[in-house]
C-alpha positions in Angstrom: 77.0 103.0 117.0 74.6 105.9 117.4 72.2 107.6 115.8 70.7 110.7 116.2 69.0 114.0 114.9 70.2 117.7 115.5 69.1 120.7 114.8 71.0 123.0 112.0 69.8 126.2 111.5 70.3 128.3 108.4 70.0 125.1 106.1 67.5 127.1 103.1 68.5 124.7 99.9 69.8 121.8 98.4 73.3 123.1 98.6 72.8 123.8 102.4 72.1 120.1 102.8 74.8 119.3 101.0 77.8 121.5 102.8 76.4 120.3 105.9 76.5 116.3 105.1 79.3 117.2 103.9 81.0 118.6 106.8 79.7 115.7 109.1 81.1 112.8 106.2 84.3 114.7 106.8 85.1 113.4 110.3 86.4 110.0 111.2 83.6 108.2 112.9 80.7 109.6 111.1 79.2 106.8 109.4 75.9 108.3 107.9 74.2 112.1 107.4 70.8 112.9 106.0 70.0 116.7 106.3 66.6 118.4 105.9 66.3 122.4 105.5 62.4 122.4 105.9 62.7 120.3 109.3 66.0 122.0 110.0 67.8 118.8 111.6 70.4 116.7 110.6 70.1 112.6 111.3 73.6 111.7 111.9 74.7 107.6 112.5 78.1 108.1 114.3 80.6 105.9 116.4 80.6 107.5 119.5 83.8 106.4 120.0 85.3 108.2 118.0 83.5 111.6 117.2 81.7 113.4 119.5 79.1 116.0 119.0 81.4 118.9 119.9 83.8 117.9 117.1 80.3 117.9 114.6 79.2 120.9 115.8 82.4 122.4 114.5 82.3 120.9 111.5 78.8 122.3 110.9 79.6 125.7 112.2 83.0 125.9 110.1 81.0 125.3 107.0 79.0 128.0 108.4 75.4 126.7 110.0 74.3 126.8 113.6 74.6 123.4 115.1 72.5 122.3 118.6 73.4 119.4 119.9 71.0 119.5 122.9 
């Protein structure tokens, strides 16, 4: 298990927070999310076994936020 913070930009609300944790809940293998707009990051708890950060990045992007994962 892995955890880890990424940055997310264009998170400006609760409801930002929300689509992204969301989005990152969605895949297999995500085990925890905590988003923050005003820090613009994401702390995600993952299996790296089975996600990757190229599969959350599209997640996050799909739901429509920029997603760095280095």
């Amino acid at each position: 298990m892995v955890s880890k913070t990424f940055e997310v930009s264009g998170m400006a609300c609760g409801h930002c927070k929300a689509r992204v944790e969301k989005a990152l809940l969605s895949l297999e293998g995500v085990i925890a999310a905590e988003a923050n707009p005003a820090e613009r990051n994401v702390k995600v708890q993952y299996d790296e076994n089975k996600v990757s950060p190229l599969a959350m990045k599209t997640a996050v992007e799909n739901a429509g936020y920029r997603f760095h994962d280095e």
